[in-house]
PADRENMAR-609370 format. One record per residue: residue number from 1; x, y, z of N, C-alpha, C in turn; residue in one letter. Coordinates in steps of 0.1 Angstrom, whole numbers, always signed. Atoms other than C-alpha are relative to their C-alpha. Example, Ala and Ser with C-alpha at 12.3 -4.5 7.8 and 13.67 -1.06 7.14 Angstrom:
<nodes>
[1, [+9, -12, +0], [+123, -45, +78], [+9, +12, +0], a],
[2, [-9, -11, +0], [+137, -11, +71], [-8, +11, +8], s],
</nodes>
This chain:
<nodes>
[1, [+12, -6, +7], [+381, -5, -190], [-13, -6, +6], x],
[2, [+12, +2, -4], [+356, -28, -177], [-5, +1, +11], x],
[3, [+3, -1, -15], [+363, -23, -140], [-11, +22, +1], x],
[4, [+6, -13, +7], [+353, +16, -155], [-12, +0, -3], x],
[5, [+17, +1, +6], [+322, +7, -168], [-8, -3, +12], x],
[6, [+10, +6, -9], [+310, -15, -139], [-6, +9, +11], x],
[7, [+4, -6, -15], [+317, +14, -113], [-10, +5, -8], x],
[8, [+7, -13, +4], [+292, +39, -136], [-10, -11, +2], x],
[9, [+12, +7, +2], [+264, +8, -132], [-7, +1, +16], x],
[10, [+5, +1, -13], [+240, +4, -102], [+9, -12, +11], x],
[11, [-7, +10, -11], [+257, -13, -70], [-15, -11, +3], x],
[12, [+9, +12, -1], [+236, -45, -63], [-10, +7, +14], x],
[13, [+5, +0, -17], [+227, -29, -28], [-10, +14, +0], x],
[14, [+7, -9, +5], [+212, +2, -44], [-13, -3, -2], x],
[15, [+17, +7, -2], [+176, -21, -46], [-2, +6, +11], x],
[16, [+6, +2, -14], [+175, -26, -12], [-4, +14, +7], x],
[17, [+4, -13, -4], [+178, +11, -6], [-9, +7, -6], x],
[18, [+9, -3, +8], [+151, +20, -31], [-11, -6, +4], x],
[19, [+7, +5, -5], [+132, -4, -18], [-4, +3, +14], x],
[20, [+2, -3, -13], [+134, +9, +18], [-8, +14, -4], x],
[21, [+5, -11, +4], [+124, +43, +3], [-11, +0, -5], x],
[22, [+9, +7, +6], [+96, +29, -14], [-11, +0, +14], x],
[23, [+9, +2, -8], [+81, +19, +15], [+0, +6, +14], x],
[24, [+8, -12, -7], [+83, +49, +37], [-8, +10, -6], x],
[25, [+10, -9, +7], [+62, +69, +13], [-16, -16, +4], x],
[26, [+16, +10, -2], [+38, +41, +19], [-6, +4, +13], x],
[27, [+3, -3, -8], [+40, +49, +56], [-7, +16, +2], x],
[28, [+6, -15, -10], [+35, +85, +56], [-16, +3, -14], x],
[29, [+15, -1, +6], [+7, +82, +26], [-10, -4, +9], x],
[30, [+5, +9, -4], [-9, +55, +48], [-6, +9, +16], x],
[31, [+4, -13, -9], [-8, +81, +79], [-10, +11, -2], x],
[32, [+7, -10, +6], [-18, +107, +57], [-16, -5, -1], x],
[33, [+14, +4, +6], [-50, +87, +46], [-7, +0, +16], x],
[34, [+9, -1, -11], [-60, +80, +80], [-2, +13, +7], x],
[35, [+2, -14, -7], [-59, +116, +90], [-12, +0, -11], x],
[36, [+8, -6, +10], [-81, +124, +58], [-15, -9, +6], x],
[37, [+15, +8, -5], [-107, +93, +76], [-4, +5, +13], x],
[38, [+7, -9, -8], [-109, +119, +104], [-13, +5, +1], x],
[39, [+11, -12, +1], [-128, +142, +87], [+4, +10, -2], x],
[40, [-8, -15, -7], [-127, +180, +92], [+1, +10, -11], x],
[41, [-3, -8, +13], [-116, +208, +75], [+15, +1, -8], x],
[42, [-15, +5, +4], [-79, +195, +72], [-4, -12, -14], x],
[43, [+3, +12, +9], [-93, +164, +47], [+9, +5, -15], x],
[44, [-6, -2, +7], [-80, +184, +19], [+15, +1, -6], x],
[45, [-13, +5, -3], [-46, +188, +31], [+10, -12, +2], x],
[46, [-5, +14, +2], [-39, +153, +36], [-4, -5, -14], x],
[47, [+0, +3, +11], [-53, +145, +6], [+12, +0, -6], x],
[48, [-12, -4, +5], [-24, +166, -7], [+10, -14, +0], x],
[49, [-7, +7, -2], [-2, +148, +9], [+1, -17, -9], x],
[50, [+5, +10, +8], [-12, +113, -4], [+9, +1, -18], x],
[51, [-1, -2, +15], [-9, +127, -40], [+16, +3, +4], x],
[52, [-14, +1, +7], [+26, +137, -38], [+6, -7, +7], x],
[53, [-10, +17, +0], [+41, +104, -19], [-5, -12, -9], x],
[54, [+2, +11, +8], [+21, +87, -44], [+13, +7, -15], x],
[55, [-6, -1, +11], [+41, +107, -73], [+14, -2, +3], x],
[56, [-14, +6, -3], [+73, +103, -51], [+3, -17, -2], x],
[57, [+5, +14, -3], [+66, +68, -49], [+5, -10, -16], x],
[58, [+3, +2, +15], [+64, +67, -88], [+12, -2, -9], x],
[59, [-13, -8, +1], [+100, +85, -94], [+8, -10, +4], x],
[60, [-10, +15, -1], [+113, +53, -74], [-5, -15, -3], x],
[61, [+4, +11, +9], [+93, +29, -90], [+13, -1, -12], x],
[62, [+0, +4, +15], [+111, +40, -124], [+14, +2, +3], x],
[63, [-8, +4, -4], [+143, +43, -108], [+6, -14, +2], x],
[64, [+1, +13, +0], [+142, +9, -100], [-2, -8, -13], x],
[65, [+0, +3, +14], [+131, -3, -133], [+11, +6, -7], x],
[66, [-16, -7, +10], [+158, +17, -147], [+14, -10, +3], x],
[67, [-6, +8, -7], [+181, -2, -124], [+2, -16, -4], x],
[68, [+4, +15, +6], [+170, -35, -136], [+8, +1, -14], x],
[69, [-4, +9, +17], [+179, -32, -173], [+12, +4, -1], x],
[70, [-14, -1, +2], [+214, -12, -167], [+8, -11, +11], x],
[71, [-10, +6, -12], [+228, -37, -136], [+5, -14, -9], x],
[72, [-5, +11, +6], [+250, -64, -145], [-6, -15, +5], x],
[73, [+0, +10, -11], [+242, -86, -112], [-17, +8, +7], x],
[74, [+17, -8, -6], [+207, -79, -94], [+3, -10, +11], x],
[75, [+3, +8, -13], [+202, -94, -56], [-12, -11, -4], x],
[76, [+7, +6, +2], [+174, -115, -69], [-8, +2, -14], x],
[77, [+1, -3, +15], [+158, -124, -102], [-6, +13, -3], x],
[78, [+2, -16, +8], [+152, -92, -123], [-18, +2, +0], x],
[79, [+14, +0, -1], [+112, -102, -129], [-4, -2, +16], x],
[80, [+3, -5, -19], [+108, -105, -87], [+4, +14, +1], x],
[81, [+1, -16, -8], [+120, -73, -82], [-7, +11, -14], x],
[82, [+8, -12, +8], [+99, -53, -110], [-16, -6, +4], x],
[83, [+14, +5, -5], [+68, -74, -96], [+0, +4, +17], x],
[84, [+3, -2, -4], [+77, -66, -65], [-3, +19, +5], x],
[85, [+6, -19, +1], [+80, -24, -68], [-13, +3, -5], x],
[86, [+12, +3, +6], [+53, -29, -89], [-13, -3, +12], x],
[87, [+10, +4, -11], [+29, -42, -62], [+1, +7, +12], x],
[88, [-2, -10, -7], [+46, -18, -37], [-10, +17, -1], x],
[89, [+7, -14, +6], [+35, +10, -60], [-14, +0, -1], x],
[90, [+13, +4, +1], [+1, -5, -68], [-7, +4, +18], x],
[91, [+5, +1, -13], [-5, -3, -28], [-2, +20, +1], x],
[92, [+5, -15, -2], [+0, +35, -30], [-7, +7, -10], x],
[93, [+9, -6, +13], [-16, +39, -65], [-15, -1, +9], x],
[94, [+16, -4, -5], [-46, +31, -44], [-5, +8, +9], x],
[95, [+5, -12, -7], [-46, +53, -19], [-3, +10, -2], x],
[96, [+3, -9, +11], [-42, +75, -44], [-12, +3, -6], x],
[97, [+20, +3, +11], [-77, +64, -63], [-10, +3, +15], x],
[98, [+8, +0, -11], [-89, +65, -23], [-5, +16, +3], x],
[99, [+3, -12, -2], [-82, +101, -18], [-6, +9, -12], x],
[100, [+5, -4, +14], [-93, +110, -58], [-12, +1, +0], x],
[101, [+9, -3, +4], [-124, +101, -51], [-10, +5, +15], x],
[102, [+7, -5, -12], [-129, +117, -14], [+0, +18, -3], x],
[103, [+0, -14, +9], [-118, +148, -36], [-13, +2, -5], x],
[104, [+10, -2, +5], [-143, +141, -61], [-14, +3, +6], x],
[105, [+9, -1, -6], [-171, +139, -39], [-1, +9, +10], x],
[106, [+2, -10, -9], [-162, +165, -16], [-1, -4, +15], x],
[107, [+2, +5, -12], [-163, +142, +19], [+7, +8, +11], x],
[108, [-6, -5, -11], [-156, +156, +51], [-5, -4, +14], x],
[109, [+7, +6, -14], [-176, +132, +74], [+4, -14, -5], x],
[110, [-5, +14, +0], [-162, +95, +77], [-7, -8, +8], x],
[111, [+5, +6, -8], [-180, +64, +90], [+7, -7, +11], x],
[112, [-11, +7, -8], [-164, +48, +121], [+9, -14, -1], x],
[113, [-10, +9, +6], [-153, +18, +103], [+6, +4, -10], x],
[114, [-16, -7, +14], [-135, +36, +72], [+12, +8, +10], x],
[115, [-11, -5, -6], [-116, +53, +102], [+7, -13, +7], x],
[116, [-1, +11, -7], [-111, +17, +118], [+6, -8, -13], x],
[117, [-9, +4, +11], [-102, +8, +81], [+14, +8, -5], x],
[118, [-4, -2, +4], [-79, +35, +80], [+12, -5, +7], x],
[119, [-10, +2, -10], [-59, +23, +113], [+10, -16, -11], x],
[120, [-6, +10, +5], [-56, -13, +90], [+10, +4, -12], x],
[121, [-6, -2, +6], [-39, +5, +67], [+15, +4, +4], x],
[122, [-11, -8, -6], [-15, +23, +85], [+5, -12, +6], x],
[123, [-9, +13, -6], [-6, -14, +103], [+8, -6, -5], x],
[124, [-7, +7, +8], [-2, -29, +72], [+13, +4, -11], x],
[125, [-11, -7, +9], [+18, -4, +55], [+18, +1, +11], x],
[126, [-10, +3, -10], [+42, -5, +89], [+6, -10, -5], x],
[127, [-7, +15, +3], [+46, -43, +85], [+7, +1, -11], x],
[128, [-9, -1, +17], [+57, -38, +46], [+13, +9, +1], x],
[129, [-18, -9, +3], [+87, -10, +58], [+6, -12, +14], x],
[130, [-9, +10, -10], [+96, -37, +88], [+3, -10, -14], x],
[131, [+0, +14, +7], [+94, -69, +63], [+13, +5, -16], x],
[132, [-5, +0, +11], [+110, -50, +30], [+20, +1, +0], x],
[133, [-13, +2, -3], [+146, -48, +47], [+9, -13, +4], x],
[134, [+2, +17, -5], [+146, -83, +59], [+8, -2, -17], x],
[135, [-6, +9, +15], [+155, -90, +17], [+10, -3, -1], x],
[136, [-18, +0, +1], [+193, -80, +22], [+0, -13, +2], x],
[137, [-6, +14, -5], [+195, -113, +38], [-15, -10, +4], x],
[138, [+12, +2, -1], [+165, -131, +33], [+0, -19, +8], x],
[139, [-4, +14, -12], [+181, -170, +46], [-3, +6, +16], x],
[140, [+0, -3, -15], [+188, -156, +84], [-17, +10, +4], x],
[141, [+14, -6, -8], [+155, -136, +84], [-11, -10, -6], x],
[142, [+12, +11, +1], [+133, -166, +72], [-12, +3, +6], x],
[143, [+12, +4, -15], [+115, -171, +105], [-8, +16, -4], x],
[144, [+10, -11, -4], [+102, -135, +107], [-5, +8, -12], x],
[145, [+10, -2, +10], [+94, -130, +72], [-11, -5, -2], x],
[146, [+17, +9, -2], [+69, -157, +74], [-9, +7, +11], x],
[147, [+9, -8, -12], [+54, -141, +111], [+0, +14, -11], x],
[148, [+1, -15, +2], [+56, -103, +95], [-12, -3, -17], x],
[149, [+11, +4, +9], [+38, -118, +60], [-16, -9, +3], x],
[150, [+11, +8, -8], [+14, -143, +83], [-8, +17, +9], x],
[151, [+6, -11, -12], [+6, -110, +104], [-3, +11, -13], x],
[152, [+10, -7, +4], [+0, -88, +73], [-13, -8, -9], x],
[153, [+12, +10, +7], [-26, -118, +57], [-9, +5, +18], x],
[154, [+11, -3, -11], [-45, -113, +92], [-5, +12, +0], x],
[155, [+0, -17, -3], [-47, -73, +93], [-11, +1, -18], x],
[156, [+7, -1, +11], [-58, -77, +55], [-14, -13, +1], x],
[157, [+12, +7, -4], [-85, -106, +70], [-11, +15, +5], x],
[158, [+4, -8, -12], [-96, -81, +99], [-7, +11, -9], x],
[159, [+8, -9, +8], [-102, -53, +69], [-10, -8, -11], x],
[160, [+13, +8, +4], [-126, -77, +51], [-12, -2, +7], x],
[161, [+11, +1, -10], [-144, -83, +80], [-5, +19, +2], x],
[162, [+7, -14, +2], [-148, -43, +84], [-6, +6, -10], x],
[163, [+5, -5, +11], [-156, -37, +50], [-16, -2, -1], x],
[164, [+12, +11, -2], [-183, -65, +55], [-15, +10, +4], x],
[165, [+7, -11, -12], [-196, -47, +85], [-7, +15, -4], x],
[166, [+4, -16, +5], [-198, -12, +66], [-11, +0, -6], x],
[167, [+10, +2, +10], [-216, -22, +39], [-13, -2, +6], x],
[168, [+12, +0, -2], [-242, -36, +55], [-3, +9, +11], x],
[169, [+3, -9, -10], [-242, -10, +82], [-10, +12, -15], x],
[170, [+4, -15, +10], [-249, +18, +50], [-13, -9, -2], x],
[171, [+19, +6, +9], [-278, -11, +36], [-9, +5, +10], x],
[172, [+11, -2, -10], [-294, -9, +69], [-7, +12, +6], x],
[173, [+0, -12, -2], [-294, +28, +73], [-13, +4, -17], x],
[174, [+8, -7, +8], [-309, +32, +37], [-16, -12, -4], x],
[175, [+12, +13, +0], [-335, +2, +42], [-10, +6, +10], x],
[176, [+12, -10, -13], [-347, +22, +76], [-8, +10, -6], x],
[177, [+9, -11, +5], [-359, +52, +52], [-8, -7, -11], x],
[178, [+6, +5, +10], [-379, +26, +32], [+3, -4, -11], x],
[179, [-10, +1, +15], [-351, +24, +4], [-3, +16, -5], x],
[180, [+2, -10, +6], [-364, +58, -3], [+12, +10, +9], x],
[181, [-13, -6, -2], [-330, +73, +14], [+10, +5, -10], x],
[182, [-12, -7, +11], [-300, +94, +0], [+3, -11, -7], x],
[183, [-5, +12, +5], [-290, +66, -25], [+13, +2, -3], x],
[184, [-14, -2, +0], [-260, +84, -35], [+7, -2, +9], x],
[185, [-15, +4, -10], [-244, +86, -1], [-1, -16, +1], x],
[186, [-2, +15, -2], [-251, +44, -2], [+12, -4, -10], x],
[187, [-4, +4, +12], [-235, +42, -36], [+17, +7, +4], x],
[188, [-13, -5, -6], [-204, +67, -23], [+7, -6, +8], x],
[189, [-7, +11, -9], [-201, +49, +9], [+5, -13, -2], x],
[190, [-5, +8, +5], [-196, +21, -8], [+14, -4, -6], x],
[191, [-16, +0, +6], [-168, +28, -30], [+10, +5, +6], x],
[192, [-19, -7, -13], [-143, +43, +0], [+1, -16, +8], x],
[193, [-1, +10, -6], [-151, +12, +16], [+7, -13, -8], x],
[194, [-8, +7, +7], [-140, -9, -13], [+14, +4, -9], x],
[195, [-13, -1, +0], [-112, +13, -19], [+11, +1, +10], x],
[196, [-6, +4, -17], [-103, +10, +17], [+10, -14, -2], x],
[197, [-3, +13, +3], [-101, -25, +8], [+7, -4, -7], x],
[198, [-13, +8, +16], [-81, -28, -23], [+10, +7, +7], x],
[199, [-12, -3, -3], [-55, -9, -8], [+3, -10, +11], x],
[200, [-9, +10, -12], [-52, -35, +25], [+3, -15, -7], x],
[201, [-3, +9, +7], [-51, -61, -4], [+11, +2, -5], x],
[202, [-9, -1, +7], [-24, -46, -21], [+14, -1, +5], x],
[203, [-17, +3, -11], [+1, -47, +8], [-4, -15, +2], x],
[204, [+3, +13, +2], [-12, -85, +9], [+6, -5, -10], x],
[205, [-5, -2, +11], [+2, -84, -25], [+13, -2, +2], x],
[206, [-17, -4, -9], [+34, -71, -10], [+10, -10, +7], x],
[207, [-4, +15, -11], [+37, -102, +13], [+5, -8, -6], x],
[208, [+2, +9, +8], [+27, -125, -11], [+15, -5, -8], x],
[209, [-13, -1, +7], [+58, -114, -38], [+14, -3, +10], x],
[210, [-10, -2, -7], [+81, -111, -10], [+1, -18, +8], x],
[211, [+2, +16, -9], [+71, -149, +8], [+5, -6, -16], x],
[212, [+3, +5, +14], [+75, -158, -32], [+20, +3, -6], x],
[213, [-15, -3, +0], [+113, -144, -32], [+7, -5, +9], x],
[214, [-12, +10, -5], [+126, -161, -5], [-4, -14, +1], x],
[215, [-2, +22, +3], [+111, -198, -14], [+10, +4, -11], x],
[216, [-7, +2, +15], [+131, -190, -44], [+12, +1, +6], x],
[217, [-14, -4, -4], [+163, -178, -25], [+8, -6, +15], x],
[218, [-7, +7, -13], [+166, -199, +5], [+0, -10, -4], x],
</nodes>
């Protein structure tokens, strides 16, 4: 009877594969966004896109959480892996809020560092589908979780430093017209630039929980 029960429960290994799925929607949102930092008349199409691997994205969030409270045995404690989906999902919730508000405003011209921010995205969302398979066995892959988490802490430096750069590229542009310049596009440019940003923080995030699961497990 109980060997009956156990098969109808999640297999322990069913994470890892949830997890791997997880973070190919990160890749092809993360593509998607940097197509949308082209420009064009395609911007709205990618948009698209974005929005439904963010709701795919969502579907295996709650999968996973589901997973958690029917499994008997979990690969790692129960609170690590709902903090880590959790901060997976948070990385595409924002690209989500990124393209929400390129909707709202109607954009179809991009500055050359939000497309230079879009490439940090698309690096660091890579690193996160290399590094999230690594968990199966997180002893023997030690070494290259630390380089693949050390390598996305630099990529999430590198978009700080761009952000930096943007900002005051836009001050300097609306300081040349006396301050009497478009103020809106300052105030617009702004906020893609700091949503640029929170999304290369949120795969930082990513690292973080995941460097945070194997001190605990090695």
């Amino acid at each position: 009877m109980l060997g009956w029960f156990r098969a109808l429960m999640p297999r322990e290994d069913r994470f890892f594969d949830m997890f791997e799925r997880h973070s190919r929607t990160l890749i092809v949102a993360a593509e998607a966004l940097q197509s949308v930092l082209q420009g064009g008349p395609d911007v709205p199409r990618y948009c698209q896109v974005v929005v439904e691997q963010e709701r795919e994205a969502d579907e295996i969030t709650a999968e996973v959480l589901l997973a958690v409270r029917r499994s008997f045995i979990t690969p790692f404690d129960r609170g690590d892996i709902k903090d880590l989906i959790q901060s997976m999902d948070d990385a595409i919730d924002q690209m989500n809020k990124t393209v929400k508000a390129v909707q709202l405003y109607e954009l179809r011209r991009f500055e050359p560092l939000m497309q230079e921010m879009g490439g940090t995205v698309v690096e660091a969302a890579k690193l996160t589908a290399e590094l999230v398979p690594l968990l199966n066995a997180v002893g023997p892959h030690a070494s290259r979780i630390n380089q693949i988490t050390e390598a996305i802490t630099r990529v999430e430096g590198r978009s700080d430093e761009m952000q930096e750069r943007g900002l005051k590229a836009l001050y300097r542009a609306h300081r040349r017209d006396g301050g009497d310049g478009d103020a809106m596009s300052y105030i617009i440019g702004a906020e893609i630039y700091g949503h640029l940003e929170d999304v290369v923080d949120r795969f930082e995030d990513v690292a973080n929980e995941i460097s945070g699961i194997m001190i605990e497990n090695v």
